[in-house]
C-alpha positions as CSV (number, residue, x, y, z in Angstrom):
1,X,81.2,115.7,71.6
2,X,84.4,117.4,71.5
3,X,84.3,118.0,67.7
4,X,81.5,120.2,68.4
5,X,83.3,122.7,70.3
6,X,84.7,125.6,68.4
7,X,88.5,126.0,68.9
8,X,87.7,128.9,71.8
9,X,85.4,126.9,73.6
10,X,88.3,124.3,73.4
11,X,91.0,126.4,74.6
12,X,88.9,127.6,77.3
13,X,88.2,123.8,79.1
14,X,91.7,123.8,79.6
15,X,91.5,126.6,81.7
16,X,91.1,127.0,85.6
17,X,90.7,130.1,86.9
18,X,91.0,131.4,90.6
19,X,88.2,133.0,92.7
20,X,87.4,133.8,96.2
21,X,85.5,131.0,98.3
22,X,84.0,133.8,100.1
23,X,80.6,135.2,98.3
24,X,80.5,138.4,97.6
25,X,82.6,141.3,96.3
26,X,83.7,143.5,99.2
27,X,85.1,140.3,100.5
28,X,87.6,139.5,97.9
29,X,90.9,139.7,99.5
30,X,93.1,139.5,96.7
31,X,91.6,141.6,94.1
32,X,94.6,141.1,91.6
33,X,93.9,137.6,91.2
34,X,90.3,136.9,92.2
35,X,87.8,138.2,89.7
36,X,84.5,140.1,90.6
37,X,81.4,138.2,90.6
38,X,80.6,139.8,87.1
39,X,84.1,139.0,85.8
40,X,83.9,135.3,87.1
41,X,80.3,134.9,85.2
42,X,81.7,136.0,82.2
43,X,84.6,133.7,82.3
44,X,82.6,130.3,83.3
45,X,79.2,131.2,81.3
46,X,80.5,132.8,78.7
47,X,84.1,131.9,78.1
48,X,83.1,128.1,79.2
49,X,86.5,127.8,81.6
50,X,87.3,124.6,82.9
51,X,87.5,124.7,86.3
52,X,87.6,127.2,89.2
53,X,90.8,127.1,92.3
54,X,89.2,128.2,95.1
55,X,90.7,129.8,98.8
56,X,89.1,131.6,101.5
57,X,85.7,131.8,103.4
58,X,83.9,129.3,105.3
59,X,83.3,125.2,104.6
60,X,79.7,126.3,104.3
61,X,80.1,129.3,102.6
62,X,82.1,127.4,100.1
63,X,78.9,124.8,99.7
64,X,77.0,127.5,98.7
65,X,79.7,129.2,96.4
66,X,80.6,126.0,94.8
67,X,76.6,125.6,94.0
68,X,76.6,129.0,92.4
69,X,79.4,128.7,90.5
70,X,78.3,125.5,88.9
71,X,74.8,127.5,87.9
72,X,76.9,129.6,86.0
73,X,78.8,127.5,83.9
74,X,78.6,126.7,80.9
75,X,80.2,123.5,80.8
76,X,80.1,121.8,84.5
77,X,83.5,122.7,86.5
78,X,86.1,120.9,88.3
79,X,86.2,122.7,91.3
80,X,89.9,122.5,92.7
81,X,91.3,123.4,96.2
82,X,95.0,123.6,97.9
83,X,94.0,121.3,100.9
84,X,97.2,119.4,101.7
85,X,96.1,119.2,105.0
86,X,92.3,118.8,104.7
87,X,89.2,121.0,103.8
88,X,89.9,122.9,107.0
89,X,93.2,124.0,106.2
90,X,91.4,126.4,103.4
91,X,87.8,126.5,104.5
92,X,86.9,127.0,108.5
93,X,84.7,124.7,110.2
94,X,86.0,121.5,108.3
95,X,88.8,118.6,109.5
96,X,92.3,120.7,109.9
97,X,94.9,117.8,109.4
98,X,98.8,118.7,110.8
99,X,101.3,118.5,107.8
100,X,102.1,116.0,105.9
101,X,105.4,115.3,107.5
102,X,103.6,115.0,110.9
103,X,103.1,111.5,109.7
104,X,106.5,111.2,108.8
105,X,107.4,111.9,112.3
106,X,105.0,108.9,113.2
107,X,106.0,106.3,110.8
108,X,109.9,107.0,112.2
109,X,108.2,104.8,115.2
110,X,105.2,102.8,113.4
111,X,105.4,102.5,110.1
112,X,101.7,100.5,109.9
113,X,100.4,103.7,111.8
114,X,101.8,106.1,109.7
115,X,100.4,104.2,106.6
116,X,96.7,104.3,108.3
117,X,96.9,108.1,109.1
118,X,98.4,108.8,105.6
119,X,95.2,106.7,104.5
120,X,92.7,108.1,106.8
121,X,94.0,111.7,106.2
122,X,92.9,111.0,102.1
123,X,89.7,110.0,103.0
124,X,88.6,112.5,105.2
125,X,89.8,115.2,102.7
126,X,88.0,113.9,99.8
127,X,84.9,113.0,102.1
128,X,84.4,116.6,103.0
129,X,85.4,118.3,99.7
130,X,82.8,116.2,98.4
131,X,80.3,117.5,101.4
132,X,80.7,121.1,99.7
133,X,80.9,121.0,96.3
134,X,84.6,120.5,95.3
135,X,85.7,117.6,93.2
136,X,89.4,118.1,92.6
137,X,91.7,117.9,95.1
138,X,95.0,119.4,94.5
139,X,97.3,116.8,97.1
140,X,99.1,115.1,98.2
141,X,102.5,116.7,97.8
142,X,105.2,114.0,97.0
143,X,108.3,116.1,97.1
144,X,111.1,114.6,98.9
145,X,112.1,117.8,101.2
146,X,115.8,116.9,101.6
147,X,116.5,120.3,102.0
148,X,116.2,122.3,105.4
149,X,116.4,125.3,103.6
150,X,113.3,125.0,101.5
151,X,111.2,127.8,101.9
152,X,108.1,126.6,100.2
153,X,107.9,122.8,100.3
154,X,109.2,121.9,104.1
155,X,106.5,120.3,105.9
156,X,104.1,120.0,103.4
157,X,106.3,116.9,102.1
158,X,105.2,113.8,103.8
159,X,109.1,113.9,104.7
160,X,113.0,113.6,103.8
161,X,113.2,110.1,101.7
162,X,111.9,108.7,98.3
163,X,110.8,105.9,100.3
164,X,108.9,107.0,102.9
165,X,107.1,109.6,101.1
166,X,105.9,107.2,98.2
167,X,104.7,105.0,100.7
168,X,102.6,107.6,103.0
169,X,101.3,109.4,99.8
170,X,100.4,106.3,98.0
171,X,98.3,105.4,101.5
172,X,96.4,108.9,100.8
173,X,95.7,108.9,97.2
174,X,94.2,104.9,98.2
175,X,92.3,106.9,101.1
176,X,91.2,109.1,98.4
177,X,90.2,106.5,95.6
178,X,86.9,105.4,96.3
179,X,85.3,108.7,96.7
180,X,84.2,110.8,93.8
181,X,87.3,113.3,93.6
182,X,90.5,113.9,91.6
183,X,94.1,113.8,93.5
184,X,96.8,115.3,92.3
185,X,100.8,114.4,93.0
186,X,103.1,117.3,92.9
187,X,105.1,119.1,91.7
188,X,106.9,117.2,89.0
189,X,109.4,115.8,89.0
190,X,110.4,117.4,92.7
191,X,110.9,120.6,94.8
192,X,112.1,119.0,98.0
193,X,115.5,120.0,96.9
194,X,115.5,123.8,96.4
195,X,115.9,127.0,98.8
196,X,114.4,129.0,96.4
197,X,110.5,129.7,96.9
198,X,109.5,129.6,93.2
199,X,106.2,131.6,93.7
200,X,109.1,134.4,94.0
201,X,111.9,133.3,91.2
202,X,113.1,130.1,89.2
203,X,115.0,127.6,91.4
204,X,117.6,125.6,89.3
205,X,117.9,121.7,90.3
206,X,121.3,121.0,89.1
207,X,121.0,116.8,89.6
208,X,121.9,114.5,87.5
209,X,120.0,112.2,85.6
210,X,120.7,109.3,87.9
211,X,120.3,111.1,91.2
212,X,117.1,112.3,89.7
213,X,115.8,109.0,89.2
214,X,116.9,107.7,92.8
215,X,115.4,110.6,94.5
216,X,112.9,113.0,92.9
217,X,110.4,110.8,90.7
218,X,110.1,107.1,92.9
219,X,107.4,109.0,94.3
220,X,105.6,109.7,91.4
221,X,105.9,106.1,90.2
222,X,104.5,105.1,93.6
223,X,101.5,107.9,93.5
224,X,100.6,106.5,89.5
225,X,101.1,103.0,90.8
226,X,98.4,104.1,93.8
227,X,96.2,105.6,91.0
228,X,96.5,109.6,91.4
229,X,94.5,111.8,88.8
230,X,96.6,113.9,88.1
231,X,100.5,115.0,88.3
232,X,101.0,118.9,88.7
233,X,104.2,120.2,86.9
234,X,106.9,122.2,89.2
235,X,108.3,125.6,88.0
236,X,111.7,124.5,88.2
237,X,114.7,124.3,85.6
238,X,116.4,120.8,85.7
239,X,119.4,121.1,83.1
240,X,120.1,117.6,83.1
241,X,116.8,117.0,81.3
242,X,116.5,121.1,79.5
243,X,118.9,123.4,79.6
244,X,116.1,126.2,78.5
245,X,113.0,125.6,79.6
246,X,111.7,125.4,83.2
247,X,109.3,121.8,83.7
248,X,106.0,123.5,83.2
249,X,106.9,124.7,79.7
250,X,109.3,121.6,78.6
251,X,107.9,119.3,76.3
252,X,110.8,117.3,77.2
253,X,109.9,116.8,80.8
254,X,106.1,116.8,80.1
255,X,105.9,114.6,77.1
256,X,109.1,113.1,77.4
257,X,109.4,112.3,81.1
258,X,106.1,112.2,82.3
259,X,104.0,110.5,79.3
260,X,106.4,108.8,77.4
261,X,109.2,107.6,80.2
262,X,106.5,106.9,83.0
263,X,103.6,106.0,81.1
264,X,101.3,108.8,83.3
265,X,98.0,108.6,81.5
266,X,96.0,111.1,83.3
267,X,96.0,115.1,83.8
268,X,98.9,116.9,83.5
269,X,98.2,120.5,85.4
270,X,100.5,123.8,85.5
271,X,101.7,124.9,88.9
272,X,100.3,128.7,88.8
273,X,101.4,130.5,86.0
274,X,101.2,133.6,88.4
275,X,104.0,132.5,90.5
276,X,107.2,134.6,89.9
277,X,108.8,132.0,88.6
278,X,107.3,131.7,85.3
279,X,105.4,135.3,85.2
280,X,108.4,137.3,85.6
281,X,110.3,135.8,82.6
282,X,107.6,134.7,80.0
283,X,105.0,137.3,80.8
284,X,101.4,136.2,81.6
285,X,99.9,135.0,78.3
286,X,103.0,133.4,76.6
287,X,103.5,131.0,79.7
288,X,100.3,129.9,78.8
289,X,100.7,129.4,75.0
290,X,104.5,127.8,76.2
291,X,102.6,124.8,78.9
292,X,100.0,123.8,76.2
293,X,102.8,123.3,73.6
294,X,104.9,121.4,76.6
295,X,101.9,119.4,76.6
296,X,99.6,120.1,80.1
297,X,96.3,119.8,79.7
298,X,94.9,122.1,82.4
299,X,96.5,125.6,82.3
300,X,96.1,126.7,85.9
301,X,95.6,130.2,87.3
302,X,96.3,132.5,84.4
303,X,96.6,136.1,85.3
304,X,94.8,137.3,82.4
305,X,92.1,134.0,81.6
306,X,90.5,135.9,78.4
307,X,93.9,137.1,77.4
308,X,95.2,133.9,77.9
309,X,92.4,132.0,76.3
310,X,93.0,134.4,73.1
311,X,97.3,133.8,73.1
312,X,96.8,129.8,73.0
313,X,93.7,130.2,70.2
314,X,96.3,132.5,68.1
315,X,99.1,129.9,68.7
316,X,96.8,127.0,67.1
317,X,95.8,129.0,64.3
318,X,99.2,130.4,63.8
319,X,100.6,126.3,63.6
320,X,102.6,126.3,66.9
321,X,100.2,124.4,68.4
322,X,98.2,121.4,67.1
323,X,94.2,121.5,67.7
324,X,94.6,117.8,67.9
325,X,96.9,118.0,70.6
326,X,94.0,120.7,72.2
327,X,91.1,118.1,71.6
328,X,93.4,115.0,73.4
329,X,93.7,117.8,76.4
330,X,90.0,118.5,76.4
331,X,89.1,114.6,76.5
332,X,91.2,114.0,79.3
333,X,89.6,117.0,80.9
334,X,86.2,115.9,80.2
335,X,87.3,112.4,80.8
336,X,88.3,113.4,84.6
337,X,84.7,115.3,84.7
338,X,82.8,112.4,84.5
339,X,84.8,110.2,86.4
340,X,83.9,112.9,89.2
341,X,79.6,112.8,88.1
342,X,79.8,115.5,86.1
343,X,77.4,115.3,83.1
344,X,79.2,116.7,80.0
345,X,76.0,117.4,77.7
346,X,76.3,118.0,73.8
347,X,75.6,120.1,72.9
348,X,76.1,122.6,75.5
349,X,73.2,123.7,77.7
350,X,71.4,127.0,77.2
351,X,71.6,129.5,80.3
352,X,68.6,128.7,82.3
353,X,66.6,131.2,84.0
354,X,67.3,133.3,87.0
355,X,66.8,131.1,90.2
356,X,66.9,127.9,88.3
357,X,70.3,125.6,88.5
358,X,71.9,123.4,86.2
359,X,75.1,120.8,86.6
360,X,73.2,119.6,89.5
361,X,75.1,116.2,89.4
362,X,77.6,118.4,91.2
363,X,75.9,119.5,93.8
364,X,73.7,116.8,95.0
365,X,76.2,115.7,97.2
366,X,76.7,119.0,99.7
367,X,76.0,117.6,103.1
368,X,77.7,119.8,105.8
369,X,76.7,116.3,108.4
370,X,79.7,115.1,107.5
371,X,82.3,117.9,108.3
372,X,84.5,117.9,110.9
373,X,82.6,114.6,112.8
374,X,84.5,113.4,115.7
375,X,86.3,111.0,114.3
376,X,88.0,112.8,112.3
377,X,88.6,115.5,114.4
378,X,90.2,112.7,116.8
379,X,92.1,111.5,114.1
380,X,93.7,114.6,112.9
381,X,94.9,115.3,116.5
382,X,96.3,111.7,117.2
383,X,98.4,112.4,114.3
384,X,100.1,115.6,116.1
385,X,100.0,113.7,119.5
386,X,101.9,111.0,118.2
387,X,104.4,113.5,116.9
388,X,105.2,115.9,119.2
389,X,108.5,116.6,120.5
390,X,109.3,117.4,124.0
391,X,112.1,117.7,126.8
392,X,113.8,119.2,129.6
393,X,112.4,119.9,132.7
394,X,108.4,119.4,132.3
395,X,106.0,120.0,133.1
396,X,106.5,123.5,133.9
397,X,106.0,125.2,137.3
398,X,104.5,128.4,137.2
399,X,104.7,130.5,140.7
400,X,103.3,133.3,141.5
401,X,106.0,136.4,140.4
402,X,107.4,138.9,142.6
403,X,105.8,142.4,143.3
404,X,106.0,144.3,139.9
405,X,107.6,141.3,137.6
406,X,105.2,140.4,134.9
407,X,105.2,137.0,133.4
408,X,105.2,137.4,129.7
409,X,103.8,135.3,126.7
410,X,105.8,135.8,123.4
411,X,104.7,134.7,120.5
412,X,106.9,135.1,117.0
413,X,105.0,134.6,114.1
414,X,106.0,135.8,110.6
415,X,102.9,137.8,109.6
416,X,100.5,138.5,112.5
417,X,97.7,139.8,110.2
418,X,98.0,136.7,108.7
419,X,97.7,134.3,111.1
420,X,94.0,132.7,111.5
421,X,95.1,130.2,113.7
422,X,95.6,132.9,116.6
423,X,93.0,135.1,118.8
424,X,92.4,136.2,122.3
425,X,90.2,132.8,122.2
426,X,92.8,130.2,120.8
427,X,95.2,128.3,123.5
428,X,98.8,129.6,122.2
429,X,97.2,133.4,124.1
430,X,94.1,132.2,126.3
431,X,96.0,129.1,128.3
432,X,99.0,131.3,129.6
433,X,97.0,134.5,130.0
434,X,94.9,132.0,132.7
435,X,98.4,131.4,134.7
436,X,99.0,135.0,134.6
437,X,101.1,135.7,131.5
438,X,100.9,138.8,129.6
439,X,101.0,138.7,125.9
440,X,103.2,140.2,123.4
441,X,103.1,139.8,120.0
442,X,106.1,139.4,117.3
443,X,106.5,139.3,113.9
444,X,108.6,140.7,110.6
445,X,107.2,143.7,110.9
446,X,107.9,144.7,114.2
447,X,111.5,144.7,114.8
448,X,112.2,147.2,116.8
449,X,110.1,145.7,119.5
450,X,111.7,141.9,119.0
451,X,115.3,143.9,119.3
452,X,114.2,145.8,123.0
453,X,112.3,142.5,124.0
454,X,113.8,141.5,127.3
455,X,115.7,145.3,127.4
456,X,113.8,146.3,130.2
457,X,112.7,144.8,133.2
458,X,113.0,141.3,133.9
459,X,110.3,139.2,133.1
460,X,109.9,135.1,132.9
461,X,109.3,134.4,129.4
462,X,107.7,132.1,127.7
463,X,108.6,131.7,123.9
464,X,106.0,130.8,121.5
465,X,107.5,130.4,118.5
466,X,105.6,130.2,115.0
467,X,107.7,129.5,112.0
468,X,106.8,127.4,108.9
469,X,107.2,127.4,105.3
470,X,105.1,130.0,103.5
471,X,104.5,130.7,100.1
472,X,106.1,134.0,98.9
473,X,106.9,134.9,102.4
474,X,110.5,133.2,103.4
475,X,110.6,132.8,106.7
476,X,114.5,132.4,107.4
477,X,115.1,135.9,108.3
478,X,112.2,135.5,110.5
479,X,114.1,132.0,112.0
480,X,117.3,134.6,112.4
481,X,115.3,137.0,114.2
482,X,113.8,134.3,116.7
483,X,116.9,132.5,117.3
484,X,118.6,136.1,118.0
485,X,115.9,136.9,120.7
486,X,115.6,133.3,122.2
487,X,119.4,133.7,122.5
488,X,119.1,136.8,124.3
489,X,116.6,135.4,126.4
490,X,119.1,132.9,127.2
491,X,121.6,135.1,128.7
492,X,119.1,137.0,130.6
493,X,118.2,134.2,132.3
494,X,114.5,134.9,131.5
495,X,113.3,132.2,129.3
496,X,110.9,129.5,131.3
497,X,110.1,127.2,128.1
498,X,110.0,127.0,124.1
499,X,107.2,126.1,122.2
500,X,108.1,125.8,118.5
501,X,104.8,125.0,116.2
502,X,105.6,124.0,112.4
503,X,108.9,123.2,111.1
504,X,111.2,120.7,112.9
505,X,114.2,122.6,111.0
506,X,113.8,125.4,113.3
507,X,113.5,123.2,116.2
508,X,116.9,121.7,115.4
509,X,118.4,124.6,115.0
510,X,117.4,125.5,118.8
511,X,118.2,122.5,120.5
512,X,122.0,123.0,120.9
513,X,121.4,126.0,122.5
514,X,119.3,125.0,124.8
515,X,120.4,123.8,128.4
516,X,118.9,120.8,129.2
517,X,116.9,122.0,132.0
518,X,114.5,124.4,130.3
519,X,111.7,122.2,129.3
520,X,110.3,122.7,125.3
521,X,107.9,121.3,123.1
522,X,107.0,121.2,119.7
523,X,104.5,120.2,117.7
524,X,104.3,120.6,113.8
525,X,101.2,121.9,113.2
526,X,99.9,126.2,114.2
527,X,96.0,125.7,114.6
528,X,94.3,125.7,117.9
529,X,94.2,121.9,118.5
530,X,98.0,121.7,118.0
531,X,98.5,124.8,120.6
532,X,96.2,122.8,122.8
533,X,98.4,119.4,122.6
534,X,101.6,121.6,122.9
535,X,100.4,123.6,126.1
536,X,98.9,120.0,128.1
537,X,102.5,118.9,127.5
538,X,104.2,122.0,128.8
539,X,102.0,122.5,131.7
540,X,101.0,119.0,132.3
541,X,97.4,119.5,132.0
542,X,94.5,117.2,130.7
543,X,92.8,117.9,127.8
544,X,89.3,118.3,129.8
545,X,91.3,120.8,132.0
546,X,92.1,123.0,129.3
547,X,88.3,124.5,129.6
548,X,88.5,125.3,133.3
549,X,92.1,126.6,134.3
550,X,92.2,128.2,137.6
551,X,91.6,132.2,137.3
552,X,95.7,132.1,138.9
């Protein structure tokens, strides 16, 4: 079948481009990267991509996107998402799963537990992708983040050991396995040790060869060993293994390492070739060209997919790059396509009429029944129940405050415009508002108010802190910033309590600080159930109590 393609038509099934899960035009949030409806057409029916990343929008929404998309293709797509920590995480309505390293906490105390979450966690995710349309799932992460500092892996790393993270993601790619989706183990051969966010610039891992084999890649033999799909390459330059090219465009790591060293047979996918990392130094098309002669066979997220297509179709014709190293590429894609039920016809279909659909072996599968059920949902919050963190003083007493003293709920979060996880309806601002706190928001962009926060009169705080890594947004300044105002608070003599939500780092970096009295909590994941756990801690509440507070 493959020898049937022409050499664009090729190139361009080792392509996935990026779109918006939302459906039409005027809601595109990030115009630079997610084409126009007419745009995307042209690039899956007429171009004959590969694949399609998806972000944004509604579980059902996407269900319907997912089936349009497919309609328009030329070849049928893997359709790929980020969802580390479920469908939810990406796509609202679904199963929103803490962090990986939430099940870290919980195997520190039950391993057997840990290893059934881990599991459980795999098959819900690939469950519900399945339920709207998506076939490739881009997790589990199986960096070792032995780094506080990390600005980009941190909690998304199912924790701080080789050991324990081979283990817990080897229980979600099994989870995974029987259901009808790819997984993916990332990013190769390890980002856990870096303090550089590489969607920004290149972080340089300066280990040696042996410490790289004792730390950074067990996990990658354990997620092959488990059976994962596909390994995603890291934009990182390792010296030890090439001095001049970053992973994603070494053939030494690729081929060498990967194929040839550890005997992966499967995909190997780019990290975004957007990311600053390898954008900002081999320019948009070039990277491209660069990762197919390294040897990947999916070329994800190109900024420029026709110009991209064309600058790998030159390279082959030019001699830099074999066509028979393209067509191997192109079998393992097609390869993973039917191992998903996608029916890879030769030669390729005609466009079909307006209204009609094709590549309906992808679609026959959308059931929205089985998002977000109940046990899942219970699942995903035993995970953060079983590894919250708490102490001091609890539960907390609120009283009634003088004449004229407010009681005051401040929340710290890096980007408030970005945060989905908080609204006048979500606990973190509707459970204290009930006991009489009045809100104020924080975040990077407001410093002025953070800096005269506690200046005036005084007020019983509570803090509400979110921090967690973020792609191309560090958030250590934003750490500074909090740990400079809970400080202040401190001296005041106005903080009540703490309530940290995402990275334990920052948590540690608290607890000296803090006098034993003053109760906290923390809980490492920022959606609404996790505020909920958090807040029955703090105040001592039941969970059925959370929907009738007292009007105090």
């Amino acid at each position: 079948m493959i020898d049937n393609l022409s050499l664009p038509e090729l190139v361009a099934q080792m392509f996935v481009v990026r779109a918006s899960g939302y459906l039409f035009d005027h809601q595109i949030r990030y115009p630079e990267w997610e084409p126009t409806a007419s745009k995307l057409r042209y690039y899956l029916e007429k171009l004959g991509v590969g694949g399609v990343i998806l972000v944004g929008g509604s579980a059902a929404e996407l269900a319907v996107r997912s089936h349009q998309l497919q309609s328009w293709a030329k070849f049928p797509l893997l359709l790929a998402a980020d969802i580390e920590e479920g469908v939810g995480q990406r796509f609202a309505g679904a199963t929103w799963f803490g962090p990986p390293m939430a099940i870290a906490e919980v195997a520190r105390h039950d391993a057997g537990k840990a290893d059934r979450y881990a599991e459980a966690m795999g098959a819900v995710t690939a469950i519900e992708a399945r339920a709207i349309g998506l076939n490739w799932v881009l997790a589990p992460v199986v960096d070792v983040n032995n780094n506080p500092d990390n600005p980009v892996i941190n909690v998304r790393a199912f924790g701080e050991t080789p050991e324990i993270v081979g283990k817990l993601a080897a229980a979600f790619i099994r989870g995974a396995g029987p259901h009808p989706v790819l997984t993916t183990a990332k990013h190769f051969p390890g980002h856990g040790d870096t303090a550089v966010d590489s969607h920004l610039e290149l972080p340089v891992l300066p280990h040696s060869p042996a410490r790289l084999a004792q730390v950074e890649l067990p996990p990658f033999v354990e997620a092959m060993a488990a059976g994962v799909d596909a390994v995603m390459s890291a934009h990182l330059l390792i010296p030890a293994w090439d001095a001049e090219f970053p992973a994603t465009l070494s053939r030494k790591i690729l081929i060498g390492k990967l194929r040839e060293e550890l005997g992966f047979e499967g995909l190997i996918v780019t990290d975004a070739l957007v990311m600053g990392a390898i954008a900002n130094k081999y320019g948009a098309n070039e990277a491209a060209v660069l990762a197919a002669e390294a040897g990947a066979d999916v070329l994800l997220m190109p900024l420029d997919p026709e110009g991209a297509i064309l600058a790998v179709c030159e390279a082959v014709t030019q001699g830099r790059l074999s066509i028979l190293q393209i067509k191997e590429s192109v079998k393992r894609v097609w390869e993973a396509k039917i191992k998903v039920g996608l029916s890879i016809s030769d030669p390729p279909q005609p466009p079909l009429a307006k209204g009609e659909s094709k590549n309906l072996q992808s679609i026959d599968s959308i059931d929205l029944s089985l998002l977000a059920n109940p046990d899942s949902r219970a699942t995903a919050a035993d995970i953060l129940r079983d590894s919250v963190k708490f102490g001091g003083n609890l539960p907390l007493q609120v009283s009634k405050s003088p004449k004229n003293q407010l009681l005051r709920n401040l929340i710290v979060v890096d980007d408030v415009l970005g945060c989905e996880f908080l609204g006048n309806h979500t606990p973190a601002i509707a459970v204290p508002e009930q006991f009489g706190y009045e809100l104020q928001l924080i975040d990077d962009r407001t410093g002025a108010i953070a800096d005269n926060a506690g200046a005036e009169d005084f007020s019983p705080t509570l803090l509400q802190i979110f921090i967690r890594g973020n792609c191309f947004r560090g958030s250590a300044g934003l750490t500074q910033a909090a740990q400079d105002l809970f400080k202040k608070l401190l001296k005041t003599g106005e903080l009540q309590a703490v309530l940290i939500y995402g990275s334990p780092y920052v948590l540690e970096q608290f607890l000296p600080h803090l006098p034993p009295s003053i109760p906290y909590v923390f809980c490492f994941g920022q959606m609404p159930v996790a505020q909920s756990l958090a807040l029955e801690v703090l105040f001592g509440l039941d969970a059925p109590a959370m929907l009738e507070l007292p009007d105090s």
